[in-house]
Structures are given as C-alpha cells and as structure tokens.
N, C-alpha and C positions, 0 to 999 in steps of 0.2 A: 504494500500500500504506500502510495508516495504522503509526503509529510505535509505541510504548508501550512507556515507561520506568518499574519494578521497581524497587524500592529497598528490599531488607531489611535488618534488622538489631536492636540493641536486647536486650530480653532475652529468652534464647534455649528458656524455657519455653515459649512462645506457638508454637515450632517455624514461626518465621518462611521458613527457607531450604524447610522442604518445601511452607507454602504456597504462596511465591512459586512453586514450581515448579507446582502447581495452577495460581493464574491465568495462568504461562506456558502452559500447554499447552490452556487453554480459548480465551485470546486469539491462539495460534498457529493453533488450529484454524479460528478466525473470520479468518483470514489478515493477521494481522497482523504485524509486525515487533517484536519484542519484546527486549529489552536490561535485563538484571537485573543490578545493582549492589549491593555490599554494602559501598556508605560513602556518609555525607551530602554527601559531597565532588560526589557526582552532582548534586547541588543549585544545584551552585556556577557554574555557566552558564546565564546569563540566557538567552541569547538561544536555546540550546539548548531549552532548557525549551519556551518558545513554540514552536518547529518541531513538537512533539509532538501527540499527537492525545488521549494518556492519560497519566498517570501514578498510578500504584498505589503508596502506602503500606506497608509490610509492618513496620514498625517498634516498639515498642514500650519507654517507661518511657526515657527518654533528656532530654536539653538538644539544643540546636540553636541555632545563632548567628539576629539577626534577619534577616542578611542574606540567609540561607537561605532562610527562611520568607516573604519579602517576594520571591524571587525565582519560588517555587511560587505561592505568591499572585497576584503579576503574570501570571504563563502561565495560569491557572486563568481571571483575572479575563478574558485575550483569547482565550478561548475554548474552550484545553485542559480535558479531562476529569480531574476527578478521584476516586478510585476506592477504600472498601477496608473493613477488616472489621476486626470484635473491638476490641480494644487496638491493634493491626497501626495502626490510623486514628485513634481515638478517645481513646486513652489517649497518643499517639505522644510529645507534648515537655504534661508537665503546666502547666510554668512560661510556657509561650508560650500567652498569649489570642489572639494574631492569629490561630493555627493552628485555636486551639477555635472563634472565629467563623469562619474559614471554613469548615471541617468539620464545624460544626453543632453539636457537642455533645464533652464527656467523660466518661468512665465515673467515678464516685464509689463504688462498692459492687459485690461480689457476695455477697448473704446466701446461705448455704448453700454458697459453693464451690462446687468443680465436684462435677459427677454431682448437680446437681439436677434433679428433672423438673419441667416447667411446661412449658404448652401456647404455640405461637406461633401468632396471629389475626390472620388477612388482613385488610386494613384495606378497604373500597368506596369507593375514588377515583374521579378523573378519570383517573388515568394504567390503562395498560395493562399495567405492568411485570410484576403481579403475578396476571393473568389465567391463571385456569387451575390456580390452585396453591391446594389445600385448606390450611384448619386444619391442622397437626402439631405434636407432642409430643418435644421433645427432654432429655436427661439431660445438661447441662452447665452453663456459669455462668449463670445470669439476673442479665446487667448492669443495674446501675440506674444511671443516666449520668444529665446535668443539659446540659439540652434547649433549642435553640433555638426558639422559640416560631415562626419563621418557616419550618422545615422542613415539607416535605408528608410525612404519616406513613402509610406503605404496611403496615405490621403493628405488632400491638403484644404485649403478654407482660403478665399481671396480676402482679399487687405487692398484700398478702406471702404470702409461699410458706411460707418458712421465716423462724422467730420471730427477734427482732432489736427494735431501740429504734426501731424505723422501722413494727411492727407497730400501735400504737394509733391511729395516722392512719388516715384512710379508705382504703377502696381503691383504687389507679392504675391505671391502663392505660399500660403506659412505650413508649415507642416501640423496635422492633425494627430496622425497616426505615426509610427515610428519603432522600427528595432534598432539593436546595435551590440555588440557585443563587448563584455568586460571582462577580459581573460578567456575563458572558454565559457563563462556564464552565460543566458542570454535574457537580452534588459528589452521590455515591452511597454509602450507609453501611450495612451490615447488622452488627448488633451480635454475631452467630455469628460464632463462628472461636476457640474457644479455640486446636484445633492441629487439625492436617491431617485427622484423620479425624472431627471435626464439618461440616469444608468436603465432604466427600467424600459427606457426606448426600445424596439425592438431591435433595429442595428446597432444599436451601441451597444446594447446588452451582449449581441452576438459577437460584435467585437472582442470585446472585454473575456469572453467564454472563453474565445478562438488566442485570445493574447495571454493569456493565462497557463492555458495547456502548453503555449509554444514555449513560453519561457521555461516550463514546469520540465519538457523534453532535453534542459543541457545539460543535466548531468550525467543523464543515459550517453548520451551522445558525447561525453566530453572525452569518451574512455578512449585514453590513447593519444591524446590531443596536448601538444603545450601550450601551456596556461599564458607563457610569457612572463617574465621575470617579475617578480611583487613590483608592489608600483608604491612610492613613497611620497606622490605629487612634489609639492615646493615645498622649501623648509620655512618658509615666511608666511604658509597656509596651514602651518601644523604648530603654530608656538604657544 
C-alpha cells in the first residue's frame, strides 16, 4: 500500500483543512494510506519523510525552519512524490527559495481577485496527464506566479484579464499546470484551488487525481536512477 503524508495548515482563507480532506479521499480511493497533519512539526523526521511515496502540501502564507524544508527536499530529491495546488504549494513559506526551487514557482499577483473568469488551455505535450480534458473556463483567482523556466507546462491561462500596471506589456500565456523534477522525485502543481469548491470542479478535480498518482509513481520509478548530488542551495538562503 503506498503511504501519503497531508500537511495543512497556514492561512485559513484558502480552507486548507476541507481541501486536504478532498485529496484525502481521492488518494484513499486510489488505495492509499493516507495521514493528515496539521503542524510543520510533521516535517521534522527525516527519515520518515523518505518511507513515503507522497507528500501533499496544503499550507499557505507561513515561515518554516530550513531544516524542514531541507528535510522535504531530501525525500523528494530520493524519490518521494511531491504534490499540491493554489497557495496550498506555491505560495506555502514566501521567504524560503529552497522551497520555490523545488516547487517550481511562486505566486506574485492575483489581478482581479477572486471571481475572475478566464479560460484555462490545455497545453500539447509529451506527457499524458492531461489527455482527454478540454479547454475550460473558471470564475476564481488567475494566479500570476514567477516560473521556473525548467518546469514542463501542461496548461496555461492568458494575462491580462483584468487592468492592472502589468497591463501595457505584451501578452503571456502563464502556466497553470506544471511538473518538474527534484532529484529523481517528481513535483506536480496546478495553480487552482483557491478553496474547496474550485477543487470540487470536475476538471480540476481530475487534475488534481491524475497529478497526484503521477507524482505518487517516483519512487517506483526512481529505482536505478541518480538522484544527482544533495543540493545545499546558497549559503546566504540557509543562515
């Protein structure tokens, strides 16, 4: 039975505990073992962590020691799954870059707040994840985050929407959807999820299903694989 460790918390707008109970019961279904926590403290066993096959973020707007973040990092980097959505991921410790580079990105802006519509555009990869799932149109934030160049970008959301000092630049195509890998881990991010009932969409839901499982698959897969040498970021981001 694979593992996977829940960790909510942060601030409590994002309605962290009833998403976590969402990815509880999609990753219960897919028969998993699943264990939801509601302190960073869960963080704080190294060697725990590694035993893991996932672990999902739920967290938001917070600090975090590095020894935390260096502990999720290392299980990530030997092949646990890492997994999660909105701010819950993206937004989780602003002041930690170690977190941003392994998670790919952070959110910097929502123009217009929530209840904006803008369309979300399936991206034509290589990957499969997102096979089968149309074009759709949602009424909530359109995060603009600041992007790791090296993530594969599975959907995206046009920029701007709504007026703003970010309006006389060109147009972007921002990434919505997104993997990438951290050491032989593999890291899954969809920028939906303001609260529970964006998750509860039916493409996002299935997103979120389909992004879950995939990251949940790197440790099967890692076997054999170099990790790449421990990574220590900067010494002026760890003091």
């Amino acid at each position: 039975m694979k593992k996977a460790l829940i960790v909510w918390g942060g601030w409590l707008g994002h309605q962290p505990e009833e998403v976590s109970a969402i990815f509880k019961g999609l990753l219960e279904h897919e028969g998993f073992e699943v264990e939801v926590e509601h302190s960073l403290a869960a963080f704080d066993d190294a060697a725990k962590l590694k035993s893991l096959d996932l672990i999902s973020p739920v967290w938001t707007m917070d600090e975090i020691s590095q020894e935390r973040v260096n502990n999720v990092s290392a299980a990530v980097q030997s092949g646990v799954g890492l997994a999660g959505c909105h701010g819950g991921m993206c937004d989780a410790f602003r002041s930690n870059v170690d977190w941003q580079f392994m998670t790919g990105g952070n959110w910097v802006a929502h123009p217009g707040n929530d209840g904006t519509p803008h369309r979300i555009n399936i991206v034509n990869t290589s990957s499969t994840l997102m096979e089968g799932i149309e074009d759709f149109d949602v009424s909530t934030e359109q995060y603009y985050l600041h992007v790791d160049p090296a993530v594969e970008v599975l959907a995206t959301t046009r920029f701007p929407v709504t007026d703003g000092p970010h309006v006389l630049n060109k147009a972007v195509d921002m990434p919505v959807v997104w993997t990438k890998r951290w050491g032989v881990g593999k890291v899954f991010y969809c920028s939906l999820g303001h609260q529970a009932n964006i998750i509860e969409l039916p493409p996002v839901k299935e997103i979120m299903r389909r992004g879950l499982l995939w990251a949940a698959e790197g440790k099967v897969q890692a076997a054999g694989q170099r990790a790449g040498d421990a990574y220590t970021g900067m010494q002026d981001s760890q003091v």
